[in-house]
C-alpha positions as CSV (number, residue, x, y, z in Angstrom):
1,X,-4.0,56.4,11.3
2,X,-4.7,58.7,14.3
3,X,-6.5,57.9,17.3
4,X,-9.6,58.7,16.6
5,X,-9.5,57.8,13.0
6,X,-8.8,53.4,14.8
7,X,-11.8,54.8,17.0
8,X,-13.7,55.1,13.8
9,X,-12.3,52.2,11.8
10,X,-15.1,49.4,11.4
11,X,-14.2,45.9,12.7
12,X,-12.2,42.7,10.9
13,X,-14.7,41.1,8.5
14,X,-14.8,37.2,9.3
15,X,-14.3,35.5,6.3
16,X,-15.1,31.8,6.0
17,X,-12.8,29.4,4.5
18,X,-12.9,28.9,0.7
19,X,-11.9,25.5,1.2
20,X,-15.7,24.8,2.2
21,X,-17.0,26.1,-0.8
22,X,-15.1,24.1,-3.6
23,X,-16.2,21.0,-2.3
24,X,-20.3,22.3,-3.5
25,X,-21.1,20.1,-6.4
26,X,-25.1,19.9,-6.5
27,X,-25.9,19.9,-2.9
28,X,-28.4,17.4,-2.0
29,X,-27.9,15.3,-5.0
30,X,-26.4,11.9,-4.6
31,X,-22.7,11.7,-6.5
32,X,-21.3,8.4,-8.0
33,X,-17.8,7.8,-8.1
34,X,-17.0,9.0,-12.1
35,X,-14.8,6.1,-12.4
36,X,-15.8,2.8,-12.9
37,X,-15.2,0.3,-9.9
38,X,-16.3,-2.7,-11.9
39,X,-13.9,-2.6,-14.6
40,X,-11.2,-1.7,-12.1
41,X,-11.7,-4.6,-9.8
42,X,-11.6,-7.2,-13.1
43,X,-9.2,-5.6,-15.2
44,X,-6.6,-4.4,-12.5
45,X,-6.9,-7.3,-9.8
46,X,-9.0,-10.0,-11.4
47,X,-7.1,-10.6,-14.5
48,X,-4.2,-8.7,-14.0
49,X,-1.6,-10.6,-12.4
50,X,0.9,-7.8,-11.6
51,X,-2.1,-6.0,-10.0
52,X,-3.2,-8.8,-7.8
53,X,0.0,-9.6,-6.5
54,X,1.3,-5.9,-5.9
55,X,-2.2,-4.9,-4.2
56,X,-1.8,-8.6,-2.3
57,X,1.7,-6.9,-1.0
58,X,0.7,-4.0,0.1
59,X,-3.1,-5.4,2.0
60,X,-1.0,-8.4,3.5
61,X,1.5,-6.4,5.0
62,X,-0.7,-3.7,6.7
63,X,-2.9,-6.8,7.9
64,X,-0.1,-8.5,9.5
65,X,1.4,-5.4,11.9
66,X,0.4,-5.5,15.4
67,X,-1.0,-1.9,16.9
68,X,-0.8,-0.4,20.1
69,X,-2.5,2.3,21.8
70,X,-1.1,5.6,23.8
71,X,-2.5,8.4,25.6
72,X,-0.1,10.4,25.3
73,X,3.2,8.8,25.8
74,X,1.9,6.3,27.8
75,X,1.1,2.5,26.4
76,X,-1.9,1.4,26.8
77,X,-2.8,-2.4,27.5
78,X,-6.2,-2.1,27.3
79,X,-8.6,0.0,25.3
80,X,-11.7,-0.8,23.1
81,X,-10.3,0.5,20.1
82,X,-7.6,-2.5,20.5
83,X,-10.1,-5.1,21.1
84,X,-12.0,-3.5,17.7
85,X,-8.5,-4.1,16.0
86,X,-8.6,-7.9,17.0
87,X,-12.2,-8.9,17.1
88,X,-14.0,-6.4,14.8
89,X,-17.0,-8.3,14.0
90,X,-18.2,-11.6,14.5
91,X,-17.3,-13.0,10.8
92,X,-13.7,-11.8,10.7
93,X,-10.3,-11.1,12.2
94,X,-8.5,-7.9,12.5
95,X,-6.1,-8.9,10.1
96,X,-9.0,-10.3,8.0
97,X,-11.1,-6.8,8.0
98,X,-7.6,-4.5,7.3
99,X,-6.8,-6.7,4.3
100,X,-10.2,-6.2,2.8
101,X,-10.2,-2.8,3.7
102,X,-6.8,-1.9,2.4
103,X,-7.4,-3.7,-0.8
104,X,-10.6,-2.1,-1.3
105,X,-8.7,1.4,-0.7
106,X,-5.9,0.2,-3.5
107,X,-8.5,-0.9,-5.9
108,X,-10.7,1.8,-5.9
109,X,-9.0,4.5,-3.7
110,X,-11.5,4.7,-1.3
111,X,-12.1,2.8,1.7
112,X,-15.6,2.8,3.7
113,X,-16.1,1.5,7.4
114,X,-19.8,1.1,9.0
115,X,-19.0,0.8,12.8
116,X,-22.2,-0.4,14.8
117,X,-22.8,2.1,17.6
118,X,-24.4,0.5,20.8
119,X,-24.4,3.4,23.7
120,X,-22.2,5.5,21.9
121,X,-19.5,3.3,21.9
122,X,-18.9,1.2,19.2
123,X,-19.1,-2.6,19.2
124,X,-18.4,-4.5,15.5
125,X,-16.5,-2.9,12.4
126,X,-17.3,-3.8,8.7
127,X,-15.9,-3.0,5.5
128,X,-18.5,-2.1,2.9
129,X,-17.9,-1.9,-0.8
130,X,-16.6,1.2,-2.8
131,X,-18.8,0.8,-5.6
132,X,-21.8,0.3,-3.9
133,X,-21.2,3.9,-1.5
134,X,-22.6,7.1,-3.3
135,X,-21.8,10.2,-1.0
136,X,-24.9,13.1,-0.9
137,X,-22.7,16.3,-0.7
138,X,-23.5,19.5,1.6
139,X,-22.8,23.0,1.4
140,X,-20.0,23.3,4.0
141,X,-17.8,20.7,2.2
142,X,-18.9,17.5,4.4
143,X,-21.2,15.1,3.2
144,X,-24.9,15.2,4.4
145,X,-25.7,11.5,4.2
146,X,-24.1,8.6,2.6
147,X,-26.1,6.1,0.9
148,X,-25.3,2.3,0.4
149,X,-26.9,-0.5,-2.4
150,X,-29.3,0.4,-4.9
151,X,-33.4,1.1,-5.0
152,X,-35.1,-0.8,-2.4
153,X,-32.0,-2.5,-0.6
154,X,-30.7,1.2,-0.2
155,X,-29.7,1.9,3.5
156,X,-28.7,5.9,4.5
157,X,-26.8,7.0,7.1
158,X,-26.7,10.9,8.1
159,X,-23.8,13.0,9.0
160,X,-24.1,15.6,12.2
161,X,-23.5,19.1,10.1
162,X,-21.5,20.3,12.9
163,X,-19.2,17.7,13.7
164,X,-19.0,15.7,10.8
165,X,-19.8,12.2,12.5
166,X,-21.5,9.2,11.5
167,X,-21.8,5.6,11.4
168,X,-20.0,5.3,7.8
169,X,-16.4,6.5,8.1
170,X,-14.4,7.2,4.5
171,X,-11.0,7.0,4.1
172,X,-9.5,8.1,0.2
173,X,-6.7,8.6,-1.2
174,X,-5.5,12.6,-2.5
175,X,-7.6,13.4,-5.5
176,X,-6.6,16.6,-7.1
177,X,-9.6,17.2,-8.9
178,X,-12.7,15.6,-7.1
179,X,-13.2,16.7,-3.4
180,X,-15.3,13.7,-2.4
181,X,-13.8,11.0,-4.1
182,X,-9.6,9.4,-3.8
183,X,-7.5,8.5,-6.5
184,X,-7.8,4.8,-7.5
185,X,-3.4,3.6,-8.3
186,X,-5.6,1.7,-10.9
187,X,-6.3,4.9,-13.4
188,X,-2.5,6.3,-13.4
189,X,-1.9,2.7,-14.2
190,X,-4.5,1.9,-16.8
191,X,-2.8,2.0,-19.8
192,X,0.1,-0.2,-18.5
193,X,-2.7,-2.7,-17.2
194,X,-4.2,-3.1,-20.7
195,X,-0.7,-3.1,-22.8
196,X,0.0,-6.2,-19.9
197,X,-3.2,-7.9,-20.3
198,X,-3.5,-7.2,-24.2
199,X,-0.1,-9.1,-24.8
200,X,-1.1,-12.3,-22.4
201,X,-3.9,-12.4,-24.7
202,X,-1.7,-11.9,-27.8
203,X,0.5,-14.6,-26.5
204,X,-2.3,-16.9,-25.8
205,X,-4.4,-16.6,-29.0
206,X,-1.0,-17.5,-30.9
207,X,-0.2,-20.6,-28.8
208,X,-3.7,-21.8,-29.4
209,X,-2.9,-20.9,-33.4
210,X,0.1,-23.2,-33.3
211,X,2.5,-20.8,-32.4
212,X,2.4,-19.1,-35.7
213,X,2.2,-15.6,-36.8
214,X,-0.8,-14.8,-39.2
215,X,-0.8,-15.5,-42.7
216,X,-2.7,-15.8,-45.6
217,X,-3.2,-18.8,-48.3
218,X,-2.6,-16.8,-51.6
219,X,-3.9,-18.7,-55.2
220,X,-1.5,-19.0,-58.4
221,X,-3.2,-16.3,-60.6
222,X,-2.1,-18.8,-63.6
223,X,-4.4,-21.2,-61.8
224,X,-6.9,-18.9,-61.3
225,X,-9.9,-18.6,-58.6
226,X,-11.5,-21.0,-56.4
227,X,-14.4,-21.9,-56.4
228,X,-17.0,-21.8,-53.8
229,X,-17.2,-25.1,-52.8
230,X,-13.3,-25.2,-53.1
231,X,-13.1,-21.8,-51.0
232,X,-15.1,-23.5,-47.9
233,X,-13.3,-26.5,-48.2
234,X,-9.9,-25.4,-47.8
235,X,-11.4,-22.9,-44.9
236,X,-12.9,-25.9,-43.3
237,X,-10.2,-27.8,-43.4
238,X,-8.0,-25.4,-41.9
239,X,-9.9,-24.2,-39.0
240,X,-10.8,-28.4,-38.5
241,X,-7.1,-29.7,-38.6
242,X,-4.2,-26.9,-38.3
243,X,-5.6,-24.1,-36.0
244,X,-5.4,-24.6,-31.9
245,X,-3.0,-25.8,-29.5
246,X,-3.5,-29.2,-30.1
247,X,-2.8,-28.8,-33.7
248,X,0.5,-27.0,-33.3
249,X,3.7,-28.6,-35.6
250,X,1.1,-30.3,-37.8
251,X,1.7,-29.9,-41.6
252,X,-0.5,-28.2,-44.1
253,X,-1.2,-29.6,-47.5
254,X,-1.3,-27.0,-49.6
255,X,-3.3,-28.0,-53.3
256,X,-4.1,-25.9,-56.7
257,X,-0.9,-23.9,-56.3
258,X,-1.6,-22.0,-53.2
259,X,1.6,-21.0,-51.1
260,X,1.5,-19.6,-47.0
261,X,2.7,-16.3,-47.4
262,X,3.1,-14.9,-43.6
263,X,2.0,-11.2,-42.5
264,X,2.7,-10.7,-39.2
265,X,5.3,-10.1,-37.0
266,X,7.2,-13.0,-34.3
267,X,7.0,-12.4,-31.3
268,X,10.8,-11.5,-30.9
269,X,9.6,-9.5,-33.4
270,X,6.9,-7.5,-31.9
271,X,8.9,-7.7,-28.5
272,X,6.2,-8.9,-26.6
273,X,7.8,-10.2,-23.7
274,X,10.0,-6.5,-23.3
275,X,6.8,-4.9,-23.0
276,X,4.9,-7.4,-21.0
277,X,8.3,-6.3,-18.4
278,X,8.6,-2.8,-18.9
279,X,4.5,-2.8,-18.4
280,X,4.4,-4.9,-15.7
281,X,7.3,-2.5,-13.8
282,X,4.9,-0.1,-14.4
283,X,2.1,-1.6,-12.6
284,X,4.6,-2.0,-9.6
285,X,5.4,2.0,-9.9
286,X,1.7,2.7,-9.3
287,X,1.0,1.2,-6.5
288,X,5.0,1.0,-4.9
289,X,6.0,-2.7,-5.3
290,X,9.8,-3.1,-6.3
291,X,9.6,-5.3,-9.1
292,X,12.0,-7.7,-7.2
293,X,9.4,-8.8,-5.0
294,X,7.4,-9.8,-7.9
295,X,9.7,-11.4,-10.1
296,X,9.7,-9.2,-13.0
297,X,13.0,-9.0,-14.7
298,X,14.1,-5.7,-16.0
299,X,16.2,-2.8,-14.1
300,X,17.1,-3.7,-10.9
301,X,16.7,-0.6,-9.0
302,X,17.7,-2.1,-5.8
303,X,20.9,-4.6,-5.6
304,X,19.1,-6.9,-3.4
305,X,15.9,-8.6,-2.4
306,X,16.6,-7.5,1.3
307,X,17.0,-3.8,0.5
308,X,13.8,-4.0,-2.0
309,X,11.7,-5.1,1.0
310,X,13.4,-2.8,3.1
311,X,12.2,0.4,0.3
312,X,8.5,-1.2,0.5
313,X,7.9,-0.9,3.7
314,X,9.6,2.1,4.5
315,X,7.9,3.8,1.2
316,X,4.4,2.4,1.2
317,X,3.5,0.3,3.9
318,X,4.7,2.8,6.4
319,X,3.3,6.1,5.6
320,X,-0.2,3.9,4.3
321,X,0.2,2.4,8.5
322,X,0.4,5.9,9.8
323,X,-2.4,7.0,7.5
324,X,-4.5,4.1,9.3
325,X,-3.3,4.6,12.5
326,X,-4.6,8.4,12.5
327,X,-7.9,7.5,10.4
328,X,-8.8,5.0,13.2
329,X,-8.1,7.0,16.3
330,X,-9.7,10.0,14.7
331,X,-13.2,8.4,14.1
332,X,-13.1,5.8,16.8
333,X,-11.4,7.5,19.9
334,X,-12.4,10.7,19.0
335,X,-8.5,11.6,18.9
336,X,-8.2,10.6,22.8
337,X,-6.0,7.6,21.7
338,X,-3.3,7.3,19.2
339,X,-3.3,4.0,17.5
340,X,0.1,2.9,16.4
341,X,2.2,-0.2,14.4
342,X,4.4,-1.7,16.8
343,X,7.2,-1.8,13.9
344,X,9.7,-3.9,16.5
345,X,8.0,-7.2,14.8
346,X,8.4,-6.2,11.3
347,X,11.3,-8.2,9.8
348,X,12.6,-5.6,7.4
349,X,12.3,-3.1,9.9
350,X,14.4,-5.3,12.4
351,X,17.0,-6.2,10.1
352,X,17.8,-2.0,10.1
353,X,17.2,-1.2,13.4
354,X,20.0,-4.3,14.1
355,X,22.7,-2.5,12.0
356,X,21.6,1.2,13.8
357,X,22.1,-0.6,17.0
358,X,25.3,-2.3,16.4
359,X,26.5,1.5,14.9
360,X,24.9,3.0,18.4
361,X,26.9,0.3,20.5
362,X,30.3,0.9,18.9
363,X,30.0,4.7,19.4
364,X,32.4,5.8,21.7
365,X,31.3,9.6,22.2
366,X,27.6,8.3,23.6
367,X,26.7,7.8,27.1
368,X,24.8,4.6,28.5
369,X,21.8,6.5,29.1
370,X,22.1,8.2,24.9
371,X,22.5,4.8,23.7
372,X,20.1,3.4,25.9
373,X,17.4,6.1,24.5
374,X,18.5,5.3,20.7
375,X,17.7,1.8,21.1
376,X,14.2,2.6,22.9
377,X,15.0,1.7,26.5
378,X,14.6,3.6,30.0
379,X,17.7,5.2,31.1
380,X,19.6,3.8,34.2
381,X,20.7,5.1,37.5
382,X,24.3,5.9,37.0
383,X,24.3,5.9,33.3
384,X,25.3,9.3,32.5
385,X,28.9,8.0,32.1
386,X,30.8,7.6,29.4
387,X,32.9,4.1,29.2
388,X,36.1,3.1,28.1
389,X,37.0,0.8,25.6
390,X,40.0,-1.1,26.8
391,X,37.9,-1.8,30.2
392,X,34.2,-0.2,30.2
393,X,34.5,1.6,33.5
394,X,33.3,5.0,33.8
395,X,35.3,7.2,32.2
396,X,35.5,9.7,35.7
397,X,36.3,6.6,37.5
398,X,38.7,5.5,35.3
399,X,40.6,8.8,36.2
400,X,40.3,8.1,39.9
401,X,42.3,5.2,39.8
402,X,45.1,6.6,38.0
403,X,45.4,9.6,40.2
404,X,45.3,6.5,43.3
405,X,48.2,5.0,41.2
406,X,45.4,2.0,40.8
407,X,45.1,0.2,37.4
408,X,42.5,-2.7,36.6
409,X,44.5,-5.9,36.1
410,X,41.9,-7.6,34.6
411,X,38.0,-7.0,33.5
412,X,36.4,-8.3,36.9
413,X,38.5,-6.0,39.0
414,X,37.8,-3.4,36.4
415,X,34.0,-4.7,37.6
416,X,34.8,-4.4,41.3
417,X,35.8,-0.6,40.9
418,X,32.7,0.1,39.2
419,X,30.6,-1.4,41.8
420,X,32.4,0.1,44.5
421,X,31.9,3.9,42.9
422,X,27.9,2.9,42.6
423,X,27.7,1.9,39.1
424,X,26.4,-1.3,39.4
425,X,23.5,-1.1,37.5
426,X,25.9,-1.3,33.9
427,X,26.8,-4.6,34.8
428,X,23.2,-6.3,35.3
C-alpha cells in the first residue's frame, strides 16, 4: 500500500465483544434457574447421606480458615472488609454466614449475598436462598435487576448498567451452557445420588419384609383354586402376622397345598452393598471428597487418611478459598484489598509445609537469607552466607581462619568467630 493509498484507507472498525451478546436470552424477562433447587436440596443433602457429609466437608472447612487483608504486599490489621468477615450481621458469625453460603453454592451452584449499604459502605452481610433468586437479564450480558421471593413478598434490586454493581452479589460455579446460572455438583451426580438412595430404600423395605426376598404363594393345581373368602384370608393373614420387621424369623403355615416359591434376587445377589460403594464414591467424585474421609470402603486412591486430607484441601478447599477470597474483595473493596486464607493454621497444610521446611533446613547450597524466604520470614543482616555443616560459621569466614592457621575447637568458639566477623544476628 502506498502512501497515499494508508492516506485514503478508512479507519479500524470497533467491534464489540461477542461475549456480550451470547449472554441475551429474553432481555427484560425474569429467568428461573432450569433446574430444580427443591429436589436438589432433599434428594442430594436431605436424604442423601454421602451428599450431606461431602457438602458438610467442603462448607466446614472454608468456614473454619482465618482471612487476612493486603494492599498490596502489605498486611493489613485493620479493614472493614475484615470486620464483615467476623461480624457480618447481627444473627450470625463469619464462620456461620461462609458455611451457609458455601453450602448453598455446593447445593445449588450458585451463591447470592445482599450486603446492606449505609453511606456507601457496607455494614451487615446475608446469604439469601438460591431458589428463591430469579436474575432479569440485559442486553450487555449483566443482569438488569435481580428479584427475590414470589408475588407480593417479591423485593428487586437494580444493577448500575455501567458498572455492574448492586446490593445482591452472585457468585456460580462454570456453566457451559447457561450464562446466568452455575453448575449445581448435584446434576453430574444425580444418577449416582438416586442408585444410593434407591438401594437404602431397597435395603429397608426388605428388612421391614423379614429380610426376605419376594415370593409368591403358588396353589397345587390338583387342589385347585381358592376361593374368595379363602384368597383374603390367607392375604390377611400374611400381611397381619409374617410381613415387617417385627415379624422377621417367624414361620409360615402354609395350608391346601400351597408352597413359597421365591422370585427375587438376595441381596449378595443383586450386589447391593457394591453399588451402594461404588455410588457413594461417586458422590465424593462430584463434589471432591476422598472417600477416606467419609468412610466408604472401596479403592483406596490415597494410602493414608493424612495424604487424603492433604488432596482435599489442596484440590477443593483451596482453589474454592481463592475463588472467595477474589469474589469478596471484588464486590466489597472494589479490588483495593485482597482478601486472603491465612493457610499457616490449617493442619493439613502445616503438616507439608513441616516436611518442605525440614528439606529447606538440611539444604546445604541455600543461604540464610534463601532459606529464610522459603520458610516466609524477613531476611537478616549478614545472612547472605552460606554455612558449614561440621560448624555453621560462614562459609568466607570459615576460609579466613584457615588461611590465619585458626581452627574452631569447639561450637562456641566456632560462635565467637562469627560474632567477631559481624554475624551475630545467626545466632539470636
Amino acid at each position: 500500500m502506498g502512501f497515499f493509498d494508508f492516506m485514503r484507507a478508512q479507519p479500524a472498525e470497533t467491534k464489540e465483544s461477542q461475549a456480550q451478546w451470547v449472554h441475551v436470552v429474553s432481555p427484560g424477562q425474569p429467568v428461573w434457574t432450569p433446574r430444580d433447587y427443591e429436589h436438589f436440596a432433599k434428594e442430594g443433602y436431605i436424604e442423601n447421606v454421602v451428599a450431606y457429609q461431602a457438602i458438610n466437608k467442603i462448607a466446614e472447612a472454608v468456614a473454619s480458615v482465618t482471612w487476612e487483608a493486603f494492599r498490596g504486599e502489605t498486611k493489613l490489621t485493620k479493614a472493614p472488609i475484615l470486620d464483615l468477615m467476623t461480624k457480618p450481621n447481627p444473627t450470625q458469625s463469619g464462620p456461620e454466614l461462609i458455611e451457609q453460603f458455601t453450602a448453598y453454592l455446593m447445593i445449588a451452584g450458585n451463591g447470592y449475598l445482599e450486603g446492606l449499604t449505609v453511606g456507601g459502605e457496607t455494614r451487615e452481610i446475608y446469604a439469601l436462598r438460591p431458589d428463591k433468586m430469579k436474575i432479569v437479564p440485559g442486553l450487555r450480558g449483566m443482569p438488569i435487576r435481580y428479584e427475590y421471593g414470589d408475588g407480593a413478598k417479591k423485593q428487586c434490586w437494580d444493577v448500575d448498567p455501567d458498572t455492574g454493581k448492586s446490593d445482591i452479589h452472585h457468585l456460580k460455579l462454570f456453566h457451559p451452557t447457561n450464562s446466568w446460572y452455575g453448575l449445581a455438583p448435584t446434576e453430574p451426580s444425580a444418577f449416582s445420588i438416586d442408585q444410593h438412595n434407591e438401594g437404602m430404600k431397597w435395603q429397608q423395605a426388605l428388612l421391614q419384609n423379614s429380610a426376605r426376598p419376594s415370593g409368591a404363594l403358588v396353589v397345587d393345581a390338583q387342589k385347585g383354586d381358592l376361593s374368595d373368602d379363602q384368597f383374603e384370608r390367607v392375604k390377611a393373614q400374611v400381611e397381619a402376622q409374617y410381613s415387617g420387621a417385627s415379624n422377621a424369623g417367624r414361620p409360615m403355615l402354609l395350608e391346601g397345598g400351597m408352597k413359597w416359591q421365591a422370585m427375587g434376587l438376595s441381596p449378595s445377589d443383586m450386589g447391593v452393598i457394591e453399588n451402594n460403594n461404588a455410588a457413594a464414591r461417586n458422590i465424593c467424585l462430584a463434589w471432591g471428597v476422598p472417600p477416606q474421609l467419609l468412610g466408604i470402603p472401596g479403592d483406596n486412591t490415597y494410602s493414608n487418611y493424612r495424604q487424603a486430607r492433604l488432596a482435599f484441601w489442596e484440590d477443593t478447599v483451596m482453589p474454592l478459598l481463592g475463588k472467595l477470597g477474589s469474589f469478596m474483595s471484588r464486590h466489597f473493596t472494589d479490588g483495593e484489598i485482597a482478601l486472603r486464607p491465612n493457610l499457616e493454621k490449617i493442619p493439613a497444610i502445616v503438616d507439608q509445609r513441616e516436611t518442605l521446611w525440614k528439606m529447606v533446613k538440611e539444604n546445604e547450597n541455600l543461604t540464610v537469607n534463601e532459606k529464610r524466604e522459603t520458610m516466609g520470614y524477613e531476611p537478616v543482616q549478614g545472612g547472605d552466607v552460606l554455612l558449614v555443616p561440621m560448624s555453621q560459621i560462614p562459609l568466607d569466614e570459615a576460609g579466613m581462619s584457615a588461611a590465619r592457621g585458626e581452627e574452631p575447637t569447639d561450637i562456641e568458639e566456632a560462635k565467637a568467630l562469627a560474632l567477631s566477623a559481624g554475624y551475630g544476628d545467626l545466632y539470636k
